[in-house]
KEGU-650360 format. One line per 10 residues: their letters; for each residue x negated, y negated, z of C-alpha. Coordinates in pm, whole numbers. Each point is the difference from the previous one (the first is absolute). Layout:
BEGIN
a = X Y Z; ...
This chain:
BEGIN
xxxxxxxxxx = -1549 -11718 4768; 318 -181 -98; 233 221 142; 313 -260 -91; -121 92 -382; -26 406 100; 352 -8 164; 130 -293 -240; 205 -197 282; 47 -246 -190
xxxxxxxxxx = 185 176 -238; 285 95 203; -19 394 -125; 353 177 159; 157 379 -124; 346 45 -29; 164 166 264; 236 197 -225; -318 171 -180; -181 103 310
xxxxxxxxxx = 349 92 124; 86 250 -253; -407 101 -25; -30 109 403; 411 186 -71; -176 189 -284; -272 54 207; 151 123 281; 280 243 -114; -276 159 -250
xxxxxxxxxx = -230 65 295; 341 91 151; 84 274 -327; -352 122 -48; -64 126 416; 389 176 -13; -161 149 -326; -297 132 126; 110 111 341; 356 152 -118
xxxxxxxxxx = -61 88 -346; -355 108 33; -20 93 325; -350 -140 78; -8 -58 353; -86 -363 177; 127 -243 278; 334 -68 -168; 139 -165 267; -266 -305 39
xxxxxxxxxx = 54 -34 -351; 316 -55 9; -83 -277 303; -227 -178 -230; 201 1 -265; 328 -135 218; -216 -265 128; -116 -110 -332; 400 55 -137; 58 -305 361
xxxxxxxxxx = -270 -208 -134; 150 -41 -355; 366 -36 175; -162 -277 196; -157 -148 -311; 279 24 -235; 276 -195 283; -146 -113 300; -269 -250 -210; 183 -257 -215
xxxxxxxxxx = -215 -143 -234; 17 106 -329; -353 -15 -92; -272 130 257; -362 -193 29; -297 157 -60; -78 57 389; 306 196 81; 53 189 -324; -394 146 105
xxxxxxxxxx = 150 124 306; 256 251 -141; -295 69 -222; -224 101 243; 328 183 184; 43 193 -298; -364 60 22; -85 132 280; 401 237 2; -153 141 -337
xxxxxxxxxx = -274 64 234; 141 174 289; 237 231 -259; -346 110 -195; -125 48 372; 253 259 87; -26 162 -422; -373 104 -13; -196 -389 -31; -74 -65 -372
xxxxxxxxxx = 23 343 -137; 348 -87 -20; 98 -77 -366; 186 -346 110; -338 -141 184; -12 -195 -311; 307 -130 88; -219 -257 283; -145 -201 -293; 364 -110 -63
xxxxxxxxxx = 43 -287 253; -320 -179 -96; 116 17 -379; 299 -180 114; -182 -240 148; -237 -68 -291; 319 -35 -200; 201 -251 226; -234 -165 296; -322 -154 -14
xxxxxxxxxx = -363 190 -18; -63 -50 320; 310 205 108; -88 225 -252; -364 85 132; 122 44 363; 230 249 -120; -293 182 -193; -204 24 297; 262 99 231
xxxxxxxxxx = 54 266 -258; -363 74 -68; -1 50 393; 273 203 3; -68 282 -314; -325 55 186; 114 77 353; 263 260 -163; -267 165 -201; -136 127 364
xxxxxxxxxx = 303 -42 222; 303 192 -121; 211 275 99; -13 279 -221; 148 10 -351; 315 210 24; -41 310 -142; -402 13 89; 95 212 274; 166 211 -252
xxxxxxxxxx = -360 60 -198; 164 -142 -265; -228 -301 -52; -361 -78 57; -195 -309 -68; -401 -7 -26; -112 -332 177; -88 -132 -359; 321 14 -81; 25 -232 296
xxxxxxxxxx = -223 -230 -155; 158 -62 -313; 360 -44 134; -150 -264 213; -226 -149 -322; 333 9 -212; 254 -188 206; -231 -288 47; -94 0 -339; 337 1 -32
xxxxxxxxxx = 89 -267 244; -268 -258 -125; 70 22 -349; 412 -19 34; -43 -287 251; -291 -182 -230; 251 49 -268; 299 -120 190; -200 -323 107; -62 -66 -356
xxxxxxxxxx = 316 59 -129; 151 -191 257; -248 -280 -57; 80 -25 -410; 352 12 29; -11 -286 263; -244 -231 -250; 200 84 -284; 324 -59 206; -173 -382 107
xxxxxxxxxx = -82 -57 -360; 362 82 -153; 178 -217 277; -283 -288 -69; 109 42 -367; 356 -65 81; -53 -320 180; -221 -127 -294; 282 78 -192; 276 -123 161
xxxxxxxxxx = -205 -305 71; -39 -35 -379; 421 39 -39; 20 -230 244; -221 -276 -143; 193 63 -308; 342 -32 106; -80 -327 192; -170 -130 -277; 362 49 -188
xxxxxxxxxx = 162 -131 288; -182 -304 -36; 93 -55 -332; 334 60 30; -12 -253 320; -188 -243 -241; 260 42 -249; 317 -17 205; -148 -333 201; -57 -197 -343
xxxxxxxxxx = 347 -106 -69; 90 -115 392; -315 -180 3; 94 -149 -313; 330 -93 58; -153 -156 319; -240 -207 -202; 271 -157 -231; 225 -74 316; -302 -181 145
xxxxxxxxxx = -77 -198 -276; 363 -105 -73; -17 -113 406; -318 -181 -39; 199 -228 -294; 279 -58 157; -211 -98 339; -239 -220 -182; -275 -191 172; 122 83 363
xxxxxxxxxx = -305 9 211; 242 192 270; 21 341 -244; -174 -77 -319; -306 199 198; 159 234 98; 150 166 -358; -370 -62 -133; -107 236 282; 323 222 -103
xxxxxxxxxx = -97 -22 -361; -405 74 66; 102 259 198; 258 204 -232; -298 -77 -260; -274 199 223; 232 256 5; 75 39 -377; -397 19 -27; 5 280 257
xxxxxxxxxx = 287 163 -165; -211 18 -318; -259 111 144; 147 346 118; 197 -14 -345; -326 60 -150; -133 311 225; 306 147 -35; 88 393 -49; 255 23 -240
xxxxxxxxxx = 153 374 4; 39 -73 -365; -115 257 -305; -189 -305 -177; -160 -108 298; -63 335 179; -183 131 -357; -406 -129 -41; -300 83 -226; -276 167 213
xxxxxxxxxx = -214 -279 -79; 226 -263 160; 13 217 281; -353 59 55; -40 -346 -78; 223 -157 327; -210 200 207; -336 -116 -127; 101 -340 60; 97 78 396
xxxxxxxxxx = -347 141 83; -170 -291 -204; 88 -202 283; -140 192 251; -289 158 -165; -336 -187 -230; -57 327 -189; 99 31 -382; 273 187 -86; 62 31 -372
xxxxxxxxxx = 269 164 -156; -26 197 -350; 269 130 -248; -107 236 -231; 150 163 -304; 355 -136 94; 224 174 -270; 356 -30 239; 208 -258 151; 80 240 286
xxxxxxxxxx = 157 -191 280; -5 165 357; 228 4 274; -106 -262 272; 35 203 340; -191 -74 310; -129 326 10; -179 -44 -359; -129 -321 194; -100 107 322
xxxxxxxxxx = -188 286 -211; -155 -207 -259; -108 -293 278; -174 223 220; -212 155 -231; -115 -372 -151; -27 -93 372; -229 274 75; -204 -41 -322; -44 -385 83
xxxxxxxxxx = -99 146 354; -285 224 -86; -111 -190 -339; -343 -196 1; 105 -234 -239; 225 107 -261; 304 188 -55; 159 128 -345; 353 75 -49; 79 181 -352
xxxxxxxxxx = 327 53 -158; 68 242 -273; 326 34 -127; 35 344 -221; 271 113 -191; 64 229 275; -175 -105 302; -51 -332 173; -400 17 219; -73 -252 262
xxxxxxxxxx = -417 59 120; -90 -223 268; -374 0 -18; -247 -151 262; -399 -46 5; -2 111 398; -164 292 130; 298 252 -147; 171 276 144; -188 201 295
xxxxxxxxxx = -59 367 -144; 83 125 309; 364 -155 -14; 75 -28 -406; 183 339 -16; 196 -50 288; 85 -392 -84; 365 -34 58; 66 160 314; 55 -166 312
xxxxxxxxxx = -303 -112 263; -266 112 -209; -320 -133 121; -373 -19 -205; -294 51 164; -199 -161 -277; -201 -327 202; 57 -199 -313; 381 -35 22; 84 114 366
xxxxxxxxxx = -58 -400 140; 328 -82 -263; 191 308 -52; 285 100 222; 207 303 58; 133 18 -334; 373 8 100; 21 -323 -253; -134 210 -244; 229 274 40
xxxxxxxxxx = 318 -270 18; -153 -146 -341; -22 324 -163; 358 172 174; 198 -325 -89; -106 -21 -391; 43 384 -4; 327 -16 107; 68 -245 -351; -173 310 -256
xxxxxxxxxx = -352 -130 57; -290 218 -13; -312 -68 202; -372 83 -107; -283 -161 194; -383 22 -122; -290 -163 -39; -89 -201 -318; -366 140 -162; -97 -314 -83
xxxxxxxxxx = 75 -200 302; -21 234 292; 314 -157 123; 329 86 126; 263 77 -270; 396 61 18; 185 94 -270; 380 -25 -13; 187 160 -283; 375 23 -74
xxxxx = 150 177 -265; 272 -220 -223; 293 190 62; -47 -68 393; -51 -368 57
């Protein structure tokens, strides 16, 4: 047993002070209001004043929590101790009111749902059995219920029985759905922030491409003007064997750097209308040619019933998006993969179709949601967690793409189809 998985050290899990703060002060005064109503108001008799001890010590506790510990968030091991405080003074109250035929028993299920929300399982399942422990000593240690005395209630030992079966039904499915929840929101919390830094690595690649070009552009002229003055000096110097090697150096030099300068003329990113708008096909097309380089399987590209010149927006999301779904087609192909274009009066379709194994059954509904994981032997040795899938399909979203995946009848392969509407690109 991996018990650095169970109580996920690695991950660093902490719960804010403030929350648990205000949770044990609403806790406290409401155990606080409901024993002044009962004993006052009601006048059901019990050991007032050890509740009231409890429930001072517990009041010192939070004091000592809320200024005498500084850090702002606590880690999983200490935050479980006020749990199991909390616990076990839940405990001691119910002790003194009658065990759990007192309507807030099912209040003990409350810590370990905290847990489940904030701290790892293993905290969680601690708590649980701490809890489990506890319901079932008050079912058969108690002082009375008050008010028993008064024959006003009676409970058949049945009625035992199901109190008991309830909270822990109770306490296993809150917790179970606490660990979950907590669980999601953390993956889809991971995926979101690893979208961001695919996106602002995009921007960034961008705006240093421009940057380039605009250095490119601003050294021309200096290391022109340094060519001319070079030449004139190599005319007036002559055949002087002293510095006649010296300017060719200076003039092969500034030449090597022109060449360079070109060079990053030509990848630049011009934040230019003419330059920013392409065809679909062009697009498509620049990111055939990268994976040629790096991959022997055919990739052919189709355009079918063009009847538009619709340009689209260049963005690095549309790129990212568009990328990663070739790249994963070239990944799980055999052979071949077909990209098809149809431009529509009001649509524009992208289908990236592969001859590989196609979508998993078991994942095809769910395709587009972070760390999704096939069980299916014939893609589990390639596939990964699908966060890339979910960045892919998130990022062209975001640009008025919708998303389809299947697989083609005729092929058996894997098949994603991209449509935009015209009035969105």
């Amino acid at each position: 047993m991996n018990f650095s998985t169970i109580f996920r050290t690695t991950e660093n899990l902490n719960l804010d002070k403030t929350t648990l703060t205000i949770l044990r002060y609403i806790a406290i005064f409401g155990q606080f209001i409901a024993i002044n109503l009962v004993y006052f108001y009601l006048e059901l008799l019990f050991p007032i004043e050890i509740s009231y001890l409890i429930i001072l010590i517990g009041l010192c506790t939070n004091l000592y929590l809320q200024f005498a510990i500084k850090v702002n968030q606590l880690k999983d091991f200490y935050a479980s101790i006020f749990l199991i405080y909390d616990l076990i003074q839940l405990s001691l109250l119910l002790y003194l009111t009658g065990g759990i035929f007192n309507p807030f028993s099912i209040l003990l299920i409350i810590p370990a749902i905290v847990s489940s929300t904030f701290l790892s399982m293993g905290t969680t399942i601690i708590l649980g059995i701490i809890t489990t422990i506890l319901i079932l000593l008050l079912a058969f240690f108690h002082l009375p219920l008050p008010g028993v005395e008064m024959n006003l209630l009676h409970f058949p030992n049945f009625y035992k029985t199901g109190i008991i079966v309830s909270i822990l039904i109770g306490l296993i499915f809150l917790s179970y759905f606490g660990i979950r929840f907590a669980g999601e929101k953390k993956k889809t919390s991971e995926a979101f922030i690893k979208l961001q830094e695919v996106i602002y690595k995009e921007y960034e690649l961008e705006s240093l491409g421009g940057q380039a070009a605009a250095a490119a552009h601003s050294l021309g002229t200096p290391l022109a003007t340094i060519t001319v003055v070079a030449k004139e000096l190599k005319k007036e110097i002559g055949d002087d064997a002293n510095y006649s090697k010296d300017i060719d150096l200076l003039l092969s030099q500034t030449r090597r750097c022109s060449e360079i300068l070109k060079k990053i003329s030509k990848k630049q990113i011009v934040e230019d209308k003419f330059f920013s708008l392409t065809r679909f096909e062009d697009l498509i097309e620049e990111i055939i040619e990268s994976f040629k380089e790096t991959s022997p399987k055919k990739i052919k590209l189709e355009t079918i019933n063009e009847t538009n010149d619709q340009n689209v927006q260049r963005s690095p999301e549309i790129i990212y998006g568009l990328r990663n779904f070739i790249g994963n087609a070239v990944k799980f192909s055999k052979n071949k993969v077909t990209i098809k274009i149809e431009n529509k009066k009001k649509q524009s379709i992208i289908k990236i179709q592969d001859d590989g194994p196609g979508f998993p059954r078991d994942v095809i509904e769910i395709l587009g949601e972070p760390y999704v994981k096939s069980k299916s032997k014939k893609v589990s040795s390639q596939s990964g967690t699908g966060l890339g899938t979910f960045l892919g399909k998130t990022l062209l979203e975001r640009k008025g793409a919708k998303l389809y995946f299947y697989n083609d009848n005729k092929t058996n392969g894997a098949c994603v189809q991209i449509t935009w509407d015209q009035d969105i690109i």
